[in-house]
N, C-alpha and C positions, 0 to 999 in steps of 0.2 A: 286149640283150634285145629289140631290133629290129633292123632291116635285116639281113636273114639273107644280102644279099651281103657281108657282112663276116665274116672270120675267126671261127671262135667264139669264140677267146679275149677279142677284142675285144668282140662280140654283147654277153660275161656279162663284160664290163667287168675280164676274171681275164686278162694278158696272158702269164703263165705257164704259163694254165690249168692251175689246184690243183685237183686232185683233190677231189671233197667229203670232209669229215672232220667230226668232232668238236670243233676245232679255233675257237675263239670269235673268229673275226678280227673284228677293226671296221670295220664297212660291211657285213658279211655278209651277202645272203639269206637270210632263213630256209630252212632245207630245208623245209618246207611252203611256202613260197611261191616256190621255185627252181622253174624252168621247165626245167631243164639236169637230164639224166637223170645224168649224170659228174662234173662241174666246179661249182667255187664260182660263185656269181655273186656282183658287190659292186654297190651303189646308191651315191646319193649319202647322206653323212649326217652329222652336226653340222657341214654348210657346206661338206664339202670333197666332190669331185667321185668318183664310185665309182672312174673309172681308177685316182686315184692311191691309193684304198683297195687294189684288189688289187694297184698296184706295191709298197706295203708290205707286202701280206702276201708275196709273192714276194721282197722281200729279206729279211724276216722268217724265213722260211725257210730263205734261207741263214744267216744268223746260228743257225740251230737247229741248221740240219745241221752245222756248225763245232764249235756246244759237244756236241754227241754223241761226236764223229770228230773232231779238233782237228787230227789228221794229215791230213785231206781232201784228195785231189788232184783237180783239174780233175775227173782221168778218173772218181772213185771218188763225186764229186759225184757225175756225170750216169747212173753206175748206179743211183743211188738215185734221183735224180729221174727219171729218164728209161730206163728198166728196159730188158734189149734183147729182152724179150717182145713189145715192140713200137715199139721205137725201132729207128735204126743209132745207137745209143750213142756207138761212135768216132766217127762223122763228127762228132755234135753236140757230145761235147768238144774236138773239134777246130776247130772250127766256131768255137765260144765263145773258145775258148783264143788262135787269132789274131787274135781280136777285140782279148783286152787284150794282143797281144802276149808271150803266153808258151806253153809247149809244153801237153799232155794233161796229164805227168807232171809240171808244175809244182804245188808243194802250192795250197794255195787259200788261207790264213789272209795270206798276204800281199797278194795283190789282195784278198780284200774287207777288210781292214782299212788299202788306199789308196781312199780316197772315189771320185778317178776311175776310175780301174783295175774297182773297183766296179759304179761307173757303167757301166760299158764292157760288164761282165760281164752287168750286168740286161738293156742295152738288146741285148746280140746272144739272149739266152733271146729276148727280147720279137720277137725278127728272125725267131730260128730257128721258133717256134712257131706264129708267125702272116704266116707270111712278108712280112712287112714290119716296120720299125723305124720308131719315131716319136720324137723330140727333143723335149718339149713340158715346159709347166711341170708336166704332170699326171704326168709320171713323174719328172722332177726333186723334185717335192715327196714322192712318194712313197717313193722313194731314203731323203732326208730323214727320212721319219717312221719309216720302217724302220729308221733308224739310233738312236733312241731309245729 
């Protein structure tokens, strides 16, 4: 929510950049006090650092999309997250998918329910989005909380 040379995702602290919603994540912005006309933004708050709030709401999410769609493939994620109204949908399942090492049409419930693999999956969203990837304890912890 400063240095607008940075990524937006990064900016509103949401590295997935989520969509605003209805949606009560923890860390949240209020929507009256979001400065982001589209996207969530997270703060910091009960001590932990806003990044790794929105990398939990961002694994959060996958764990939502899973128990919707329990069949989820890479590919069928990234239509829902990443619509091709205004995504290249392929590319970024694709994108994502050699990340953890496996195809488009690989189902999904098997990487995110390997931690690394997981990991692997967050950190190329967080690549693809904001074109850069960052390895740090703020999205390790967030991983983490998202898995709870």
């Amino acid at each position: 929510m400063s240095n607008s040379k940075l990524p937006r995702g990064l900016r509103n602290n949401n590295p997935g950049n989520i969509e605003k919603s209805n949606s009560s994540w923890r860390g949240k912005v209020p929507h009256d006090q979001n400065t982001d006309g589209r996207f969530e933004q997270f703060q910091d708050f009960e001590g932990i650092p806003a990044m790794t709030w929105g990398v939990r709401a961002l694994t959060k999410l996958g764990w939502t999309y899973l128990k919707q769609r329990p069949d989820h493939t890479i590919q069928t994620f990234f239509e829902k997250y990443a619509p091709v109204v205004e995504n290249n949908t392929n590319a970024y399942a694709n994108f994502v998918a050699k990340k953890v090492g496996a195809k488009s049409s690989d189902s999904l419930a098997p990487i995110y329910n390997d931690l690394v693999k997981q990991y692997l999956f967050i950190l190329a969203i967080i690549q693809h989005e904001n074109g850069q990837a960052f390895d740090n304890e703020e999205v390790s912890k967030g991983v983490e909380l998202g898995n709870r």
